[in-house]
Backbone as JSON Lines, residues from 0, in Angstrom:
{"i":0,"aa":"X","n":[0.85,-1.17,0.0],"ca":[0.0,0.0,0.0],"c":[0.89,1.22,0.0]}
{"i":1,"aa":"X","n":[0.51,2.03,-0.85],"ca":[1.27,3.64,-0.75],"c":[0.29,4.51,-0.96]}
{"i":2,"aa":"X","n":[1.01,5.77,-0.39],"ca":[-0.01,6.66,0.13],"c":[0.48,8.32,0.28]}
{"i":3,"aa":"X","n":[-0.53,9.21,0.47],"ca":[0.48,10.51,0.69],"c":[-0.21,10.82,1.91]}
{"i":4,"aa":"X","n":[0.65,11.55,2.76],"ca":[0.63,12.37,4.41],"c":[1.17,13.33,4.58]}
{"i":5,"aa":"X","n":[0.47,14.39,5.44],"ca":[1.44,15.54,5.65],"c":[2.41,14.75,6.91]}
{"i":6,"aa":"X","n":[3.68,15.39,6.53],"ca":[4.77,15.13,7.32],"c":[5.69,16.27,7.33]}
{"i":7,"aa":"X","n":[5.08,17.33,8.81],"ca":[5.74,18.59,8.86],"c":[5.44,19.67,7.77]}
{"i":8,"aa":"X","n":[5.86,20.02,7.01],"ca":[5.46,20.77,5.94],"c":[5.06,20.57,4.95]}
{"i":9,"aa":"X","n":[5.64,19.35,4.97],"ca":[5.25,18.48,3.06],"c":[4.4,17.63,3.45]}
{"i":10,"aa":"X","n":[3.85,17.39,2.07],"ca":[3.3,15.84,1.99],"c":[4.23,15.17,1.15]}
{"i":11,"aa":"X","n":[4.27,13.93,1.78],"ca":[5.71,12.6,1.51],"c":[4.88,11.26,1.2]}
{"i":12,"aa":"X","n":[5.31,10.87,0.4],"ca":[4.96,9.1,-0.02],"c":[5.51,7.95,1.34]}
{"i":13,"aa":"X","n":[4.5,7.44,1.51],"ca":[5.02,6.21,2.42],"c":[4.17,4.89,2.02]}
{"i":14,"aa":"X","n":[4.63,3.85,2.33],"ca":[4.4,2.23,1.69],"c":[4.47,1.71,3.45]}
{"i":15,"aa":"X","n":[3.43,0.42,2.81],"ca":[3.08,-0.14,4.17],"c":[2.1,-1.47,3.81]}
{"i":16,"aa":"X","n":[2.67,-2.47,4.75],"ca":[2.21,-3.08,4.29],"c":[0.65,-3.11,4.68]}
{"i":17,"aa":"X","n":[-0.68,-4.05,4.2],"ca":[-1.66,-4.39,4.11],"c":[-2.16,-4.24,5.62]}
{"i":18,"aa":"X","n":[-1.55,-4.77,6.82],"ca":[-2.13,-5.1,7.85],"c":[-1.73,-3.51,8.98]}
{"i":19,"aa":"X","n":[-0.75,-2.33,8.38],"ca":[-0.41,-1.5,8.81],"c":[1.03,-1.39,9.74]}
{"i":20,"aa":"X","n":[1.59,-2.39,9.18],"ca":[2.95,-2.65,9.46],"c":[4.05,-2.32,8.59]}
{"i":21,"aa":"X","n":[5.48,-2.31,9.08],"ca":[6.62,-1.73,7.85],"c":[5.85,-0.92,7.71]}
{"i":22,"aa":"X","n":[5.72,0.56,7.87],"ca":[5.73,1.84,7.58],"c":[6.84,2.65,6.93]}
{"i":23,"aa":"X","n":[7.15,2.72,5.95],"ca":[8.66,3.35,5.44],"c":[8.57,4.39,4.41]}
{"i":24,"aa":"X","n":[8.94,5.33,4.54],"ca":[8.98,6.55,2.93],"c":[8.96,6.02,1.77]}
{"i":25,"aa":"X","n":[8.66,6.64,0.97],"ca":[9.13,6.21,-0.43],"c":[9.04,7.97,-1.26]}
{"i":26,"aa":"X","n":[10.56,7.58,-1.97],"ca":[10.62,9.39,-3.06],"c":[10.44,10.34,-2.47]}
{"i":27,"aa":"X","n":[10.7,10.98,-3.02],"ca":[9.8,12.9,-2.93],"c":[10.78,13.68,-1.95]}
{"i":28,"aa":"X","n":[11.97,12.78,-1.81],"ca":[12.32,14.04,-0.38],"c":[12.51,15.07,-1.04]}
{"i":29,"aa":"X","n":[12.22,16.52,-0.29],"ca":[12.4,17.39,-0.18],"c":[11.56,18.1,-1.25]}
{"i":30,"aa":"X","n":[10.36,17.47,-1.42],"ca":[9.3,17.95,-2.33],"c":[8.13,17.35,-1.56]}
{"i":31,"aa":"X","n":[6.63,18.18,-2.15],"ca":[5.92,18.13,-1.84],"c":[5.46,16.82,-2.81]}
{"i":32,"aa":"X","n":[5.06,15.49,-2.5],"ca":[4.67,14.12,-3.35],"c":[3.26,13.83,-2.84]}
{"i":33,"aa":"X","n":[2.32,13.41,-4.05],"ca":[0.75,13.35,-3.78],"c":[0.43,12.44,-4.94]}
{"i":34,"aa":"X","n":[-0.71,12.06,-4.49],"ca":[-1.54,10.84,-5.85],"c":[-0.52,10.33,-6.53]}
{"i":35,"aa":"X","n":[0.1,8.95,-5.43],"ca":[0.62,8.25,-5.92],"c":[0.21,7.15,-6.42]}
{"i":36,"aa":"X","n":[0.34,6.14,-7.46],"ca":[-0.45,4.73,-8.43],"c":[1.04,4.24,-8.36]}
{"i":37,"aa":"X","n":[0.51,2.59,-8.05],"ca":[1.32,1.78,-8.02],"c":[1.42,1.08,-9.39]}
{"i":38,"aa":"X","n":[2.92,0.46,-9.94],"ca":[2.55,-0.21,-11.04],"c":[1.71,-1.37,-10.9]}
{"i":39,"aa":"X","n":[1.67,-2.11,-12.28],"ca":[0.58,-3.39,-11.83],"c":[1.56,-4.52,-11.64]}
{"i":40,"aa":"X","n":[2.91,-4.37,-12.06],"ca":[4.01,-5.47,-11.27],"c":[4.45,-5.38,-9.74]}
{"i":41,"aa":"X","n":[3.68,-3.86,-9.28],"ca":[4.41,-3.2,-7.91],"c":[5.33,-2.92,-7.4]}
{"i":42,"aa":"X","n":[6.17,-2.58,-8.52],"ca":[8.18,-2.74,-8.38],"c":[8.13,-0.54,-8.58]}
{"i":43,"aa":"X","n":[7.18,-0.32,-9.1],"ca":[7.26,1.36,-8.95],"c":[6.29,1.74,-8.23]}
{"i":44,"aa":"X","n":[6.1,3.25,-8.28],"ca":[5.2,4.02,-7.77],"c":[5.39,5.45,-8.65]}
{"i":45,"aa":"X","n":[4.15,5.93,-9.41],"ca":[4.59,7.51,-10.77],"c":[3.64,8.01,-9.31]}
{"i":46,"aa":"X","n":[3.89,9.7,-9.63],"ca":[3.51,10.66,-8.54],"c":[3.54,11.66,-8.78]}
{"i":47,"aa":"X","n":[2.71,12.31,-8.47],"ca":[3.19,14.24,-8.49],"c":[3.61,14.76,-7.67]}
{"i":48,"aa":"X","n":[4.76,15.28,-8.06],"ca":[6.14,16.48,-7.05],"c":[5.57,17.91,-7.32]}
{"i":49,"aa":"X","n":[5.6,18.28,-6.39],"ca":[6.07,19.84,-6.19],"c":[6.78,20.44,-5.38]}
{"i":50,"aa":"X","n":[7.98,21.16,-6.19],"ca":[8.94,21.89,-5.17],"c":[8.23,23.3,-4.91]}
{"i":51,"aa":"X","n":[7.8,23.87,-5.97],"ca":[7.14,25.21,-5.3],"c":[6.02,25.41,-6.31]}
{"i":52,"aa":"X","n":[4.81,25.38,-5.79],"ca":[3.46,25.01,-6.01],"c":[2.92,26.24,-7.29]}
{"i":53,"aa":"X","n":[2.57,26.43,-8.05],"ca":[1.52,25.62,-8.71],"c":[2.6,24.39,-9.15]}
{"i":54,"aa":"X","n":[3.72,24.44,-9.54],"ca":[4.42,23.54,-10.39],"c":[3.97,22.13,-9.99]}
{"i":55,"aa":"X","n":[3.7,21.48,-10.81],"ca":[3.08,19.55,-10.64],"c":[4.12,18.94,-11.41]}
{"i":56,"aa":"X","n":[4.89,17.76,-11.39],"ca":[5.93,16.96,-12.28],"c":[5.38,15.76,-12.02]}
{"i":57,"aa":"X","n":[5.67,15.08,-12.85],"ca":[5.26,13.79,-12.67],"c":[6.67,13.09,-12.69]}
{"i":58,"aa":"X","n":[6.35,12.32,-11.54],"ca":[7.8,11.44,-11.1],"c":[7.95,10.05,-11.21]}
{"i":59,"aa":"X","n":[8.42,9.09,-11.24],"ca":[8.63,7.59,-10.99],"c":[9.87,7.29,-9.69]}
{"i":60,"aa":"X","n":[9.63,6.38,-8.75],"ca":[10.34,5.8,-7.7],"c":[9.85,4.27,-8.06]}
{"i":61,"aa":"X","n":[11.51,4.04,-7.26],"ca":[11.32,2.36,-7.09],"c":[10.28,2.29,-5.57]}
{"i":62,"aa":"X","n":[9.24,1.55,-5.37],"ca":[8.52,1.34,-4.69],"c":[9.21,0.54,-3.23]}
{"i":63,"aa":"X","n":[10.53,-0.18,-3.41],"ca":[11.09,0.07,-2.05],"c":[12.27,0.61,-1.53]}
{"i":64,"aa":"X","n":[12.58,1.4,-2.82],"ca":[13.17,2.11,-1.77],"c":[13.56,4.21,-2.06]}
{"i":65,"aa":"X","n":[14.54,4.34,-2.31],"ca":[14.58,6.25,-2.73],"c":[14.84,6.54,-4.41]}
{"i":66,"aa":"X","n":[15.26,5.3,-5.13],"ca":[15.66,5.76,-6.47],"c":[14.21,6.24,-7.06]}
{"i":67,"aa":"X","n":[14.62,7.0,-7.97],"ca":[13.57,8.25,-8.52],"c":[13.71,9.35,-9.33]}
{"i":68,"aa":"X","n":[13.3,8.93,-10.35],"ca":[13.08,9.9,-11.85],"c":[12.58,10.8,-11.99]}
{"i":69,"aa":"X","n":[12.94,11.97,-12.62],"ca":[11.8,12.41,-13.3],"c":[11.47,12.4,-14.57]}
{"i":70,"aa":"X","n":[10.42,11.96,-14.97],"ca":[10.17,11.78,-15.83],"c":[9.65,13.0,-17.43]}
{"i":71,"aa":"X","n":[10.44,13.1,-18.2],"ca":[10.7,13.95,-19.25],"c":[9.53,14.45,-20.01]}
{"i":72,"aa":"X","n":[8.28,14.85,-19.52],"ca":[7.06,15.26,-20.28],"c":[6.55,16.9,-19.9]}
{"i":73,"aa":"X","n":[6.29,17.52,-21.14],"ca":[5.85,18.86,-20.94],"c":[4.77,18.89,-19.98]}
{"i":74,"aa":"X","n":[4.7,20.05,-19.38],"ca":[3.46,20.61,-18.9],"c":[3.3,20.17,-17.29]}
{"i":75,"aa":"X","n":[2.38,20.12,-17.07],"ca":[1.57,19.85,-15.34],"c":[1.03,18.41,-15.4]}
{"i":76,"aa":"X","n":[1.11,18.05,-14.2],"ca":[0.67,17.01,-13.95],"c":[-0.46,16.53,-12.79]}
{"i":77,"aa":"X","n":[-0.97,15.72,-12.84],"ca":[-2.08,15.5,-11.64],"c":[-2.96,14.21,-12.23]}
{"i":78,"aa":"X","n":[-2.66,13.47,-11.2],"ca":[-3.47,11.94,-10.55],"c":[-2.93,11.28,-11.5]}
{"i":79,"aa":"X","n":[-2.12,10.74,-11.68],"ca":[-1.66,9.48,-12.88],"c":[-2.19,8.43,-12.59]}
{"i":80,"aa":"X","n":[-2.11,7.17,-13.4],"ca":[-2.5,5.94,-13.16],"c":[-1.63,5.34,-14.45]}
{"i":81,"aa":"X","n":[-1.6,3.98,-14.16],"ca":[-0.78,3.02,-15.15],"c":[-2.03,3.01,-16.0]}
């Protein structure tokens, strides 16, 4: 399961498992990360970053752990899905 939370100022991606155990980050440090979709193999997680708001990017992370792209497409972004 992944998810977004405010944590202090931002909202941050965190993964967990099913029963609410292993609680751990995933991506986005030092950006604001929201509406995250998992792939359908579950090895990623795409997302929208913002370092300073309106700006939206759409990102990719490995789902366990900090590696993380951004991914090369014009414009704004908001709610992806595979």
């Amino acid at each position: 399961l992944v998810f977004s939370a405010r944590s202090g100022q931002r909202w941050r991606l965190w993964r967990m498992r099913w029963d609410g155990t292993a609680r751990a980050p995933v991506g986005g440090r030092g950006l604001d990360a929201m509406a995250p979709s998992i792939s359908p193999d579950g090895l990623f997680v795409v997302f929208v970053a913002s370092q300073q708001p309106p700006h939206r990017l759409l990102r990719v992370a490995a789902s366990a752990g900090d590696a993380e792209v951004l991914l090369p497409l014009e414009g704004e972004a908001d709610s992806p899905v595979w």
